[in-house]
N, C-alpha and C positions, 0 to 999 in steps of 0.2 A: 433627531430634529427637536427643536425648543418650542416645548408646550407652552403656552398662553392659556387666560382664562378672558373672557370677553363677559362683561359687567353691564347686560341691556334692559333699556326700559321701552317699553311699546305702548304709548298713548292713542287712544282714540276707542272705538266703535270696538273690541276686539274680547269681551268680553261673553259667553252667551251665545258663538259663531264661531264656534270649533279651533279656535285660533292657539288651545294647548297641545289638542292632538297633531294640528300641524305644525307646531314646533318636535315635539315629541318625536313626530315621525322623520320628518328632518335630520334631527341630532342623531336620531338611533341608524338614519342609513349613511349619516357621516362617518358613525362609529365616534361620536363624540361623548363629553362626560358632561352631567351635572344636572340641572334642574329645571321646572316652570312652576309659576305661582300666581293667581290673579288678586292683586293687592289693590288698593284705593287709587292709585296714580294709573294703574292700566295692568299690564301681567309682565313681571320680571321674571328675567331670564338670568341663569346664571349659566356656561356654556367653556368645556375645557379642550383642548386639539391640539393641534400646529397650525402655525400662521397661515397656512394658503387653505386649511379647510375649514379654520375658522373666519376667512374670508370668502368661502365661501357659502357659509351658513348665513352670514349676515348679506351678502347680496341675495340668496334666494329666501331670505325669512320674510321680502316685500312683496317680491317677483310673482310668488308661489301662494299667495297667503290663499284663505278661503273667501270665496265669492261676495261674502254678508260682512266680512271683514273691512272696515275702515280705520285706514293708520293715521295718524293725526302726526304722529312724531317715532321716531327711531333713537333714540340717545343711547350711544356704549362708551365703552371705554377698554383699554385694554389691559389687564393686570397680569400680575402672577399668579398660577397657579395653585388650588388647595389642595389637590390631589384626590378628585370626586370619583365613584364609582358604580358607573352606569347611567344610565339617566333614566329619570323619574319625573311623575306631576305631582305636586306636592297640593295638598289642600290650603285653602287658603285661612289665613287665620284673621277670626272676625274679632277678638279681644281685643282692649284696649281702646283710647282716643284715635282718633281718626286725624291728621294734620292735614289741614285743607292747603291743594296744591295751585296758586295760580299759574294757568295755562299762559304761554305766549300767543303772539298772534303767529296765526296757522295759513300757510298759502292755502289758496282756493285748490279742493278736490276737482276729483274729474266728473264727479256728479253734479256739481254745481256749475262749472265749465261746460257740460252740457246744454245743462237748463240756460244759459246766455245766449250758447249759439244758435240754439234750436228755433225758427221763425214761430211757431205752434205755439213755444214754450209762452206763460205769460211771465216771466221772466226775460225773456229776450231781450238783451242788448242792456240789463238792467245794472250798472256798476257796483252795486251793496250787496250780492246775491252770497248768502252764507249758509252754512246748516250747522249741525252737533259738529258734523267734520272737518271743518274750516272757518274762516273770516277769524274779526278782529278778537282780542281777549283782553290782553294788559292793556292795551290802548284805549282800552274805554271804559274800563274798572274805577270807579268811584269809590266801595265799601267789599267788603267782604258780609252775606255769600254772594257767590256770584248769579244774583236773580238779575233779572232785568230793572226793576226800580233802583238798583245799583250803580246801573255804567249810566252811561251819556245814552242811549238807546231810549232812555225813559219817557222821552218827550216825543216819542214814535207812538203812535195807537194803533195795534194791528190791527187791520181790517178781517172782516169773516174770513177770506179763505188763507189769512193766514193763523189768525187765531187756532182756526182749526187744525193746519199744521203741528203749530205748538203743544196743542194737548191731546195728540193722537200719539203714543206709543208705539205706534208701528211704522212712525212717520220718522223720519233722516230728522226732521227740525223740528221733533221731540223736544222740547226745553233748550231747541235752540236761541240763545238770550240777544242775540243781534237781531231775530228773524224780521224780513221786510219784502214789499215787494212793492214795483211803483204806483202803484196806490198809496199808501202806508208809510215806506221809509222817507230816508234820507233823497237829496236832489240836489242834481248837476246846476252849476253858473257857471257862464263864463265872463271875467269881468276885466275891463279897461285898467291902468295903473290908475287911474282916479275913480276906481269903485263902479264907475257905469257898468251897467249888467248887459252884457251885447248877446246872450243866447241863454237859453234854459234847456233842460232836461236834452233831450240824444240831441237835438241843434246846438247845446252846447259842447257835448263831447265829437259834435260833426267840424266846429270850428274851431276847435283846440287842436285836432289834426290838423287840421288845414295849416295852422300856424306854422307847426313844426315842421312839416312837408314844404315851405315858402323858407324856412332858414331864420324862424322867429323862435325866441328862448321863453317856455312854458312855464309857471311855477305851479304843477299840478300836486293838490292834498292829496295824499296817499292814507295810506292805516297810520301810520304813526308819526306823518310829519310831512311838510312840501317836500317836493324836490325838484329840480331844475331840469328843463327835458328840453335835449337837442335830435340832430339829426344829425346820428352820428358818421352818416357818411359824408357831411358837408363840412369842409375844413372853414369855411366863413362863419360860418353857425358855433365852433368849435373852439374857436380862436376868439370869437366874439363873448363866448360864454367865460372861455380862462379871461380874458380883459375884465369884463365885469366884476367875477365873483372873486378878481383877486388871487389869483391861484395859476401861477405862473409854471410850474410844468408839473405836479403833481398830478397822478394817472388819475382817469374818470372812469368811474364803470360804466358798463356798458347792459343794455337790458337788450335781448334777443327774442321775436317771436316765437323760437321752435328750439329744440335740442338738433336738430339737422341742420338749420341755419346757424347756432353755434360751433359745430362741428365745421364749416367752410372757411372758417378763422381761424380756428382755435384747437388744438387736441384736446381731446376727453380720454381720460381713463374709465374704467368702469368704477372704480372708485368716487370721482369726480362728477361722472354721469350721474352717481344715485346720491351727491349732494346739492346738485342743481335740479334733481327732479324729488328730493325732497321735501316733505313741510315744510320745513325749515328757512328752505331755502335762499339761503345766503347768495351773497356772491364770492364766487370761488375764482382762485387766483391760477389763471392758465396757460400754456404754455401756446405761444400765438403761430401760423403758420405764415411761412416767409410770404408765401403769395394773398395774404390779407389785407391788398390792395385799395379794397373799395373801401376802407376805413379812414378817415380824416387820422393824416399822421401826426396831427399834435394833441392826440387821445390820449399817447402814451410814450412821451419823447423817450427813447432810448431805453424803452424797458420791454424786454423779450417775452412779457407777461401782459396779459389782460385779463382784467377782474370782470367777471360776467354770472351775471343771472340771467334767471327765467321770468315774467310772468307771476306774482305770487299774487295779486287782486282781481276780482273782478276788472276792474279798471284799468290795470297796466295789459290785461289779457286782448282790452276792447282796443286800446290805441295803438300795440303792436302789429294787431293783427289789421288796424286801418292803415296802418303804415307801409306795413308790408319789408320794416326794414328795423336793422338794428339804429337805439337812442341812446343817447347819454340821460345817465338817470342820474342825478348827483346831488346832494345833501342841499335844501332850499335855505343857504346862508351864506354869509360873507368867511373868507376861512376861518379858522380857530372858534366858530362861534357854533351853538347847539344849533339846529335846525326847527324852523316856526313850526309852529302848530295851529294860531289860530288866523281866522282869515283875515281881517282885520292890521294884525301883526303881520303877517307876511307883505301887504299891499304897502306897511311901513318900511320894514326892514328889508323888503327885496327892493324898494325904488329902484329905477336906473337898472336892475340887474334883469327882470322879467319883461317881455312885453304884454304878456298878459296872464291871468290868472285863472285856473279852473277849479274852485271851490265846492265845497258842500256843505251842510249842514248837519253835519255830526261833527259834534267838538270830538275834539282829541283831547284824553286827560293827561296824558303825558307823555312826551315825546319819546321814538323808537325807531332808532337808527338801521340801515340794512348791516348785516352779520357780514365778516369778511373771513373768510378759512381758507387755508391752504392744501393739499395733501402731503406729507412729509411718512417718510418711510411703512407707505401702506396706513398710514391711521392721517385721519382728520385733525389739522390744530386750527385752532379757534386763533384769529389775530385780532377780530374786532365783535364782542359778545354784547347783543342787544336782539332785535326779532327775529324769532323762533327758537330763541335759547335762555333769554331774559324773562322771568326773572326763577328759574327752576334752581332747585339746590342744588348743594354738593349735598351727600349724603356724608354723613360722622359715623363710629364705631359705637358713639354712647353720647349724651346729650352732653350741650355744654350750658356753660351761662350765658344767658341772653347781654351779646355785645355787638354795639353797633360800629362799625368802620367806616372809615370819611374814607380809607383810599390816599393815591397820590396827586401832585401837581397837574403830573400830564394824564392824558387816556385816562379819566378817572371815574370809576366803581366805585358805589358802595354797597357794605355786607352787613348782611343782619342775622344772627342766630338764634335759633327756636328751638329748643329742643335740640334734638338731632341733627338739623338739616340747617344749613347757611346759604339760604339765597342772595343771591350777587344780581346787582341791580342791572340794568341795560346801559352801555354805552353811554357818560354823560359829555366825555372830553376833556375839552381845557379850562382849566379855571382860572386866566389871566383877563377876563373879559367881562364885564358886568351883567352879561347874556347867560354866560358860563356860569357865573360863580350862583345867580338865580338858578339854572335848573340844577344846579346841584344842592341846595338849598330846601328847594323841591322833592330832590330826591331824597335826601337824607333824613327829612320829614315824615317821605310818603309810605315809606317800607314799613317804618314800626304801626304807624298808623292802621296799614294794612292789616298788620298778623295781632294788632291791639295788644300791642307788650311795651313794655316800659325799660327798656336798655339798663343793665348794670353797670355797665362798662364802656367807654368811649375809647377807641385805639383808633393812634394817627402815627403817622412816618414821625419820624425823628427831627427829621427837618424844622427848624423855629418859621422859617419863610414862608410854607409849602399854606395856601389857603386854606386850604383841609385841615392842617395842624392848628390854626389859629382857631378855625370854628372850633374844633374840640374842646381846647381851652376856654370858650363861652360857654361850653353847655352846665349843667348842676350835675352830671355824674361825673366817676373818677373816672379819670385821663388814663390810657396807658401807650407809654411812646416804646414803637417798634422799629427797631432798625430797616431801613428798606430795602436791604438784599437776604435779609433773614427771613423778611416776609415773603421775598419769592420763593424763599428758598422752602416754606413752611407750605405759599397753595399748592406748588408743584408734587409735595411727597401727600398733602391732603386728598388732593386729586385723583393720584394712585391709590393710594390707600397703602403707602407704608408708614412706619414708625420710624425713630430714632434706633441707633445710628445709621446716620448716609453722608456721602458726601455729596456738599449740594454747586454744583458749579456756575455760580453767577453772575455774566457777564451784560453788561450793560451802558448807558451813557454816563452816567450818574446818580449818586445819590448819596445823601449826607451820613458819613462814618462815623462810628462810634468814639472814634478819635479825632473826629472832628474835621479830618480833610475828606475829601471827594473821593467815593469809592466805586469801582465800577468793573473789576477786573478780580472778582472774586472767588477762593473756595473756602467755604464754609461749612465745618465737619458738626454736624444735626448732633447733638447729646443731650436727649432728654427735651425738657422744656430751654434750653439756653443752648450758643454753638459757641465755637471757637475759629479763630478766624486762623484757617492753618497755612494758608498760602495767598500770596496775589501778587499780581502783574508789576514790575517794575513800574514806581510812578514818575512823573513829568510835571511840570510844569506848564499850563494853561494860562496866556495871556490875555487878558480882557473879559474872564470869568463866560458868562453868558454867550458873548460875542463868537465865542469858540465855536460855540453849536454852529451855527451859521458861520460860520468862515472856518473850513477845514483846516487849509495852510497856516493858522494860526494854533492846529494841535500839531501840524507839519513843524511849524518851527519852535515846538515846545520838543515833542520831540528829540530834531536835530541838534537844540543846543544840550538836552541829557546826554547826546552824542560826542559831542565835541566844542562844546561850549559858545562864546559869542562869535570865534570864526566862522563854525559851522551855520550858522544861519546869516553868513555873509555871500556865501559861494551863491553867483547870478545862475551859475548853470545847470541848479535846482528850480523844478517849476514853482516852489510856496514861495521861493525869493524873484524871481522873475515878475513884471509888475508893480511889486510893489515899490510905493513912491521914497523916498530919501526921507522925508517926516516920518511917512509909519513905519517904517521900519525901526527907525531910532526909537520912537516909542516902545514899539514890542522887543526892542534891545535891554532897553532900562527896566521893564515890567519882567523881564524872565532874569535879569540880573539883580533885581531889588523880589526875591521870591515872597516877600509882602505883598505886593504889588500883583503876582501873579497866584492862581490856585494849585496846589500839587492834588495829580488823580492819579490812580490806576486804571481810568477809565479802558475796556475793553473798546467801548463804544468810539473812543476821541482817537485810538491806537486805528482801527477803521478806516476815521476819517485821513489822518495822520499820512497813511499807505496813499488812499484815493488821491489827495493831493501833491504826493511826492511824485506820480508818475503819471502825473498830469490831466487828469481824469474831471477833479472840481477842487476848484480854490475857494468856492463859496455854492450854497445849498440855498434851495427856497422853501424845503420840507422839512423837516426833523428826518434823521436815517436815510437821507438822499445820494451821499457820499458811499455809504454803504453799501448801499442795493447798489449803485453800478460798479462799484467793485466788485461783487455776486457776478454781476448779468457779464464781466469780460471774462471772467472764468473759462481758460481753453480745457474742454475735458481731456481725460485720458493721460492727464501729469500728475506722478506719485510721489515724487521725491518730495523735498520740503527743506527750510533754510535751515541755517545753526541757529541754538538759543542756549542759553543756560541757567541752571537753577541752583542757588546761592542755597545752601544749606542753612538749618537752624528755624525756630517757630520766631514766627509763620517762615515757610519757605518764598525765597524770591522767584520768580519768574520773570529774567535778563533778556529783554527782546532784541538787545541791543544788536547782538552778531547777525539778528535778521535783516536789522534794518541796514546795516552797513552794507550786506550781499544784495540787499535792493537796491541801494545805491550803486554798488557794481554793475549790476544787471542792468541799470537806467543809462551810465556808460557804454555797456557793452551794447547794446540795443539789443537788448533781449525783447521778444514781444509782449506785450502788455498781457495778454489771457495767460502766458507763463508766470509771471509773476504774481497777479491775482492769484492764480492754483496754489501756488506753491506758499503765498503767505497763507490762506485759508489750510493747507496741509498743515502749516506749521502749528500754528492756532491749535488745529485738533492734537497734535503730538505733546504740546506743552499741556493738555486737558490730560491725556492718559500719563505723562510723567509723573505728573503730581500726585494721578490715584493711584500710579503704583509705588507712588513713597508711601503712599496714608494709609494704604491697604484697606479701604471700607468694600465689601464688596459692592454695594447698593450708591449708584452715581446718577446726582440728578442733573440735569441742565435745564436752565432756566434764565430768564432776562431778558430785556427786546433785542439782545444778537442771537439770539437761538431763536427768531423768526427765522433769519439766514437756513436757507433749505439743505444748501452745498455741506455750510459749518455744522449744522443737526447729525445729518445722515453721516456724516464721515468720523466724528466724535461718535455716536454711537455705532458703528462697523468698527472703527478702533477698539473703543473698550472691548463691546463685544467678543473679538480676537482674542483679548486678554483676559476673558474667564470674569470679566464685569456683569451686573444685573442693572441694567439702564435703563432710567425713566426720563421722560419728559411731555412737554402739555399733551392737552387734545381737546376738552372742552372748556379752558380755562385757559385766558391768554397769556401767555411770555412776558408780554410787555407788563406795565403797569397798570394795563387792566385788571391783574391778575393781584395787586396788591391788596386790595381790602379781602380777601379771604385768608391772605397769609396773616394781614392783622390780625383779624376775629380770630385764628387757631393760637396765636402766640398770648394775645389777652386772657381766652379762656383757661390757657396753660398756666398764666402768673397766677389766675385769680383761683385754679384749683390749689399750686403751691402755697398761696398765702391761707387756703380753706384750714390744707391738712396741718399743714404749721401752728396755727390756733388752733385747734382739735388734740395735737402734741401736748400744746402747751395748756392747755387744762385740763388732760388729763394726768 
């Protein structure tokens, strides 16, 4: 069976409470390999087995822990193995600089969820209740260290009994830096869209219920930002909220009061279980059950999935449980734009979208998006990295130079390097928006700020357009431009922790090539600090550049004229040409005939779309990746076969989709059913992945890009390889998308600016 090593870190209370001997004891009655250590971030674990008993260590290393024991956070990862033997506690080493780690914001413990519901407690029903082992962190960090005269907490005076808290050692909120209680802290408003204050303190949180139970849209301040809160079982409330906020059918998460009443909708793995009752606590993307009824069905039009949490504040704990029903919690902003922070700003920018507002009075210093992760082949992937995973490193083999990364266009991160460790910032988004292009601004500011270091190095995408590329270009350090599929291709083996050579396969919507057209359908074989581009997807033509994203049929009929030129995007009896009017057509006749006119990709991403619209699915999208996902979600399981393709010899090798897409066009004739098709292209998809690495022969094959969100195309690309005596990596705490691109920057800059070290070092000596 195939050993694994499992790479974890355990944050929290766990130092001092026996928490090695019960790892220790653990591993040793798994019969597992390797070690424990308590280091400055909490006590690392290193841990070697088989997959189902190293999955099972990690579900009982929380289950099981010792009584005194408080976890604050769980992060692993899963690697290859060193080949460890036995297992040992290793002393810990006190030498050296200490690098101070900022904490995320931590869901509310079960200790503190006590102290709310308890009527006795003087805490009761109090929405700010924190200790050492939970509440806010990044969200209200002003400086480094992290004392209280640091965050926004500063303008709080604790009173005696909590004072004394603070500086009792024996006390949970020991040098807890939030600590407050209603005396002392923060307090509840609830206020009119024109600022009138219509309730204070629990009369305010009594009539911000009330709102939401009546079918009125909240814009309640959370730890790191508003968000907009429905009742998610009222389809008026629902429909009313997508009108509003703009946001026409993209899925809304959903916030539940229990793991039991999640489970009546939704299945739970155990896997899933311990990421929605984790600190962390994201929302996690799950598999819905048919009879989930009582759910407003335009929650999640035509997606077999819903995104659901738990409870992670004080606050979300208190209104759940007055509700007694599952909300929509959703990002307090108009789409594409960051979500407010302050109260003021929100009462502007929510106009028309809230009917009213429940504020407080703790600033938020920077805003902090809910985390979205999926589970794909037994491990965690991270698809949206912001609270409870923002802003922690990736850990490096050896320090690099301090470079900072702006990241891409879309879903955009930035990274900072320090030493050893590259913290990747929290979810900032899109930066086509003047909301956007601020808090990224902010961001890019507030990271060095933070670790008080002075950036050697500026890396941006390639791209001239891309916001991010142009700020770089202002700053006074040197520039270094990254290609944007090599950067995925660099956080994905960063992430693992492998080296050069791999081949890295990265498929995606776009992104500007080093030759200048649109790439997106790539393999890219890692050598050293530089790759070589050894294969990719037959390209096409894209008419109306941009437009494409948003109008599928228009990669449909880029496409079909690579197919068979201007007849083929004549034929009515195709869905991308059906529709459309006698004008646009002509136009996107001339644009793919004058290939000026039009962009040639390799896009994996627009090939997606291309499929989705030819079989009638969507000729036009309101999300980015919308065409996609339901091409996923028609997927009939339990079909293996897969279409003809072919692969055009010579560097780079071609990959010819063309014979696919001709037998889909057959299939669309023959009335083949739609989830047969779907299967069968996503089979092919994976087959053309394992072609190519059995030409290149690397053993080590990464996949990476926003289509390796796709859970079906992951899992089956690595079952393939797999098969074929391949070593397969892909994310888990670092996203796919282009969230994930400022860490491949920062690894690819710190590579030139070592090359260029030793080079001068050559050259005089």
């Amino acid at each position: 069976m195939k050993v694994e090593r499992a790479k974890i870190t355990v944050r929290g209370a766990v130092q001092g409470v026996g928490f090695r001997p019960h790892v220790y004891r653990l591993a040793t009655e798994l019969a597992l390999q390797g070690w424990v250590i308590n280091a400055s971030a909490g006590v690392l674990i290193e841990v070697e087995g088989v997959s189902e008993t190293l999955r099972q260590f990690l579900l009982r290393l929380e289950k099981e822990k010792p009584p005194r024991a408080e976890l604050q956070g769980v992060e692993f990862s899963i690697l290859d193995p060193v080949g460890y033997k036995g297992f040992e506690i290793r002393f810990s080493d006190q030498q050296g600089p200490k690098t101070v780690l900022i904490l995320p914001d931590v869901a509310t413990c079960a200790d503190c969820l006590k102290d709310i519901l308890e009527p006795a407690n003087r805490r009761h029903g109090y929405p700010f209740t924190n200790c050492t082992n939970c509440g806010p962190r990044f969200s209200i960090l002003e400086a480094l260290p992290y004392d209280r005269p640091n965050t926004s907490m500063r303008k709080f005076i604790m009173c005696p009994n909590c004072t004394r808290e603070y500086h009792d050692p024996r006390d949970r909120r020991f040098h807890a830096q939030p600590n407050a209680c209603p005396r002392c802290g923060p307090q509840l408003e609830v206020w009119a869209p024109d600022e009138t204050i219509r309730g204070q303190g629990y009369d305010a949180f009594s009539q911000a219920a009330d709102l939401v139970r009546e079918g009125h849209i909240l814009a309640l301040k959370g730890i790191g930002g508003f968000q907009l809160i429905v009742d998610a079982t009222s389809e008026r409330a629902v429909t009313t909220l997508r009108a509003r906020k703009r946001r026409e059918e993209k899925p809304f998460a959903l916030m539940y009061p229990s793991l039991e009443e999640a489970r009546e909708d939704c299945r739970v793995s155990a896997l899933e279980e311990r990421l929605l009752l984790s600190p962390e606590s994201p929302i996690v993307l799950l598999e819905r059950r048919t009879a989930a009824t009582r759910l407003a069905s335009s929650l999640a039009p035509r997606n077999p999935a819903l995104g659901v949490m738990l409870p992670y504040s004080p606050l979300h704990h208190l209104l759940v449980r007055a509700l007694g029903r599952p909300i929509v919690a959703t990002s307090g902003n108009l789409s594409s734009e960051p979500m407010c922070t302050d109260n003021r700003e929100a009462v502007a920018r929510l106009h028309g979208i809230a009917d009213a507002f429940l504020v407080h009075d703790r600033p938020i210093v920077r805003p902090v998006d809910d985390s979205v992760v999926r589970v794909v082949r037994e491990r965690e992937l991270v698809l949206r990295r912001a609270r409870g995973y923002a802003p922690l490193p990736v850990q490096m083999s050896a320090g690099l130079p301090c470079v900072l990364a702006v990241g891409a266009q879309s879903k955009n991160t930035v990274a900072l390097s320090v030493g050893s460790k590259v913290f990747l910032s929290q979810h900032i988004g899109d930066l086509e928006t003047g909301h956007g292009l601020s808090a990224f601004d902010q961001v890019a500011a507030d990271l060095p700020r933070l670790y008080e270091v002075t950036p050697e190095f500026i890396a941006c995408d390639l791209h001239p357009d891309y916001v991010s590329t142009k700020y770089a270009w202002k700053r006074p350090e040197s520039v270094h431009l990254v290609q944007h599929h090599w950067a995925h291709a660099l956080a994905c083996m960063a992430e693992n922790e492998i080296e050069a050579p791999a081949l890295a396969v990265v498929w995606d919507g776009a992104g500007f090539g080093s030759d200048g057209t649109i790439w997106g359908g790539e393999f890219l074989l890692a050598e050293g600090a530089v790759f070589r581009r050894v294969a990719h997807l037959h390209p096409f033509q894209l008419s109306g550049g941009e437009a494409a994203v948003w109008q599928p049929r228009r990669a449909a009929l880029g496409v079909l004229f690579e197919l068979g030129g201007d007849g083929a995007i004549q034929d009515p009896t195709l869905a991308p040409v059906q529709g459309l009017g006698t004008v646009e057509l002509s136009l996107i006749r001339r644009m793919l005939a004058e290939a000026s006119s039009a962009s040639a990709t390799t896009s994996a991403g627009r090939l997606f779309d291309a499929v989705a619209s030819l079989v009638g699915l969507r000729q036009q999208v309101s999300f980015e990746g919308q065409a996609g996902m339901e091409l996923e979600f028609a997927i009939e399981q339990g079909v293996h076969d897969a279409y003809p393709f072919e692969v055009e010899e010579g560097e780079p090798y071609v990959v010819d989709w063309r014979p696919m897409i001709r037998q889909v066009i057959e299939d669309l004739r023959a009335d083949q059913p739609l989830g047969r098709i779907a299967a069968l292209f996503h089979n092919t998809l994976a087959q053309m992945v394992l072609a190519i690495a059995q030409r290149v022969e690397e053993e080590k094959v990464v996949l990476t890009g926003g289509c390796f969100q796709n859970r079906y195309l992951t899992e089956h690309c690595v079952d393939m390889l797999r098969s074929a005596g391949f070593r397969v990596y892909w994310h888990q705490r670092v996203p796919p998308n282009d969230g994930g691109i400022a860490l491949g920057q920062v690894i690819a800059a710190a590579r030139f600016a070592e090359q260029c070290s030793s080079a001068t070092q050559k050259a005089v000596a």
